[in-house]
N, C-alpha and C positions, 0 to 999 in steps of 0.2 A: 442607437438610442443610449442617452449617459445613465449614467446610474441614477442618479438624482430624480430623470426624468420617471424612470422604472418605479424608485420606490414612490412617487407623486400618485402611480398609477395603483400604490398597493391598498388594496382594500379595509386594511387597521390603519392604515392611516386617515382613508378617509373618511372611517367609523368615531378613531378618535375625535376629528376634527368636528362631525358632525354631533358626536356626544358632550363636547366643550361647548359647541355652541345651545347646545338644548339646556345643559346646566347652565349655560350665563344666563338664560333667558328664561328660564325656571326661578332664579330671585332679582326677577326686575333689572335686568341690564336691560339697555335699548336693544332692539332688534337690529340696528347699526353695529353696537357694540359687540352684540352675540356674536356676529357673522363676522367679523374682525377674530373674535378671541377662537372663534372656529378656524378662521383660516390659517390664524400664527399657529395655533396646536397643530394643522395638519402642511404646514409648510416646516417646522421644528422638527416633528417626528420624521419628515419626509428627508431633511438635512443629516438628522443626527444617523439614521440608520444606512445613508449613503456613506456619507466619512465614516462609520464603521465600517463599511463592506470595503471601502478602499484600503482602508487600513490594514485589513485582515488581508488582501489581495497583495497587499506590496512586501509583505513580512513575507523573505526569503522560506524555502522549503530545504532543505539539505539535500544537497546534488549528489546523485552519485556518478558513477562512469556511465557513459554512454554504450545504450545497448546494440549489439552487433546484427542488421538486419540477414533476418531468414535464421536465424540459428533457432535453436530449443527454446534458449530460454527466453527469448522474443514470443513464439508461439504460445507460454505458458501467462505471461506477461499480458498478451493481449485478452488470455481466456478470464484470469483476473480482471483486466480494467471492464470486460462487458459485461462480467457479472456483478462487478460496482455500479456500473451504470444503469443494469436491472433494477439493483436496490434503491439505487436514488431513486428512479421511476415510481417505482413502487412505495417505497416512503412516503413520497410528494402526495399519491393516492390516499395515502393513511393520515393525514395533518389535518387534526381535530375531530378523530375519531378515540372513543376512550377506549382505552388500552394500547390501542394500534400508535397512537403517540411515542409509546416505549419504542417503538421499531425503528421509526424514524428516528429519534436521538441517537440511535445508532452508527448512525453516516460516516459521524467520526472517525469511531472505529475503525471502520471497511477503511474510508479515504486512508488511513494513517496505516491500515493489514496494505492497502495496495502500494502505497512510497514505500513501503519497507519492500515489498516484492521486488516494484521497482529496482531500489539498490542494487538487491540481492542478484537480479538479471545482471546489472552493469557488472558487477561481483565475478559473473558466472563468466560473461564476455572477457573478461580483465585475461582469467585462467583460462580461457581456450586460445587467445591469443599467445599468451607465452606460452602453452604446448604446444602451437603451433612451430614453433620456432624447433622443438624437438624431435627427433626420428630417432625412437625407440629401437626400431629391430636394428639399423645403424651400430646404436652402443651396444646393443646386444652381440651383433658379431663381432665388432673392435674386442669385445670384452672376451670372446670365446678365442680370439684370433691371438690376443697379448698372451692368456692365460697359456695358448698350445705353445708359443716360443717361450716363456716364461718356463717352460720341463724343460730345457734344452739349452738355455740361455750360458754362455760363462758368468761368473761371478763379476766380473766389471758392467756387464751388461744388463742383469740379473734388478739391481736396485734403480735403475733407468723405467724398467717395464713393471716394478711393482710402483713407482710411482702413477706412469697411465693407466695400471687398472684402477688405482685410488681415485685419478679424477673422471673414470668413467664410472663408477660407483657413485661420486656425488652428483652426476648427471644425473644417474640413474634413481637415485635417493630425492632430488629437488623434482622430478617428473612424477615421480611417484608422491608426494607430496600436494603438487597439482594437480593431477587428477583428482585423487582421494576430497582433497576441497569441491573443485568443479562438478562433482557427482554427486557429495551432499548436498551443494545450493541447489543443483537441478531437481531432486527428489522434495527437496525443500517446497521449490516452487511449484512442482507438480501438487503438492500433498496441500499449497495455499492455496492454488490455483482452483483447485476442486474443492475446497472447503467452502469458499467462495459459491460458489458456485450450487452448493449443498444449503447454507443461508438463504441464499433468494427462493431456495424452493420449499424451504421450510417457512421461511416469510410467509409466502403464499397459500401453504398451508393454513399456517395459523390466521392469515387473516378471515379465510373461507372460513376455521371454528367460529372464531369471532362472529363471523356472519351470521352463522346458523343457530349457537347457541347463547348469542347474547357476554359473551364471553365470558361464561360463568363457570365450564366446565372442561377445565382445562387448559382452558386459553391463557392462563396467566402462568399455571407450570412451564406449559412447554415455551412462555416468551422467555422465563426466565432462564430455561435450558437455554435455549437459543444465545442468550445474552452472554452465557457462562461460557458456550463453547467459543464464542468471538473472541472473547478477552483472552481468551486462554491460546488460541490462534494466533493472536495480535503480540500476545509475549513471548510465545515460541519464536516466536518469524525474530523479532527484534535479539534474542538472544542467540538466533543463527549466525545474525549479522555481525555480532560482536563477535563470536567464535570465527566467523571466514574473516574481518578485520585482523582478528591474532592469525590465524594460517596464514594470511599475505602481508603479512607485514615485518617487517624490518627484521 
């Protein structure tokens, strides 16, 4: 089904349409005319909010590297995307219900806490890959193996073997460096992962106050807690990202 056809099917559209035509027809337009000036409002609205949707649909998302399947940060990645997709569910439940509206506006949010996850995964695969490439206990023993010839070495041979410990040190220096990154994005995305995850259940919380009390008491604190802890989620994660961008870069 295209888009166009979907939004024809959307219910404000065919409210609009049908309210354009009751106002033509409220100061004497022909009932021809009514139905004409109904159809163009609801064939217009149906247009313009299509070419919006495509519009919004074609505007690139900023890519990051692709995530390594079966690893950690895949597993934390996917527990994020299903508790976004809980909240959309749930959102969609809440559209034109007062207060519960705030929840929904949300979406954003979450969509924009989950791309950054996203990244932050491809981030995390980036640094398992290149530690893969290392064998630690390896330079470990190179390094204990130079350092024992290195007591016993002559003088001509002496500045040869303090060279190879130097560049088993910057091995050992750039490994230790990836890790140290790869271990924060993972706690990172564990700590978004469940944050996530802790929203929809507070969502669902608040919407049940809602329910009971009219949402008079209470229900508008804790949306705005809710609201303050998102954002504040949504800026952490984004300033992770710039900090593993400076770790692995240039």
């Amino acid at each position: 089904m295209s888009r166009f056809t979907e939004e024809l099917r959307d219910p404000w559209a065919l409210l609009l349409g049908a309210t354009a035509a009751g106002a033509a027809w409220a100061v004497d337009v022909h009932p021809a005319g009514a139905a004409v000036a109904g159809v163009a409002v609801w064939l217009t609205k149906a247009f313009a909010s299509a070419w919006q949707s495509t519009g919004d649909e074609s505007r690139p998302e900023p890519q990051g590297p692709p995530v390594a399947r079966g690893s950690a940060e895949e597993a934390w990645l996917r527990r994020a995307e299903r508790a976004a997709g809980s909240f959309a569910d749930l959102a969609d439940s809440m559209r034109g219900q007062i207060l519960l509206d705030r929840i929904a506006d949300m979406r954003p949010q979450v969509d924009d806490t989950v791309g950054t996850l996203r990244r932050l995964a491809g981030h995390a695969s980036v640094t398992g890959s290149a530690l893969a490439r290392f064998d630690p206990r390896f330079l470990d023993q190179e390094r204990a193996r130079l350092t024992q010839a290195r007591r016993t070495a002559r003088q001509e041979v002496a500045g040869e073997l303090d060279r190879s410990i130097a560049a088993l040190d910057a091995q050992r220096e750039v490994y230790g460096r990836l890790s140290g990154a790869r271990e924060r994005v993972l706690a990172r995305l564990e700590s978004g992962a469940i944050s996530l995850e802790g929203l929809v259940a507070r969502a669902v919380e608040i919407s049940a106050m809602t329910a009971t009390s009219g949402g008079a008491d209470g229900g508008g604190q804790a949306l705005h807690d809710l609201t303050t802890e998102l954002e504040l989620t949504r800026q952490s994660l984004h300033e992770v990202e710039e900090a593993t961008r400076r770790d692995l870069g240039p």
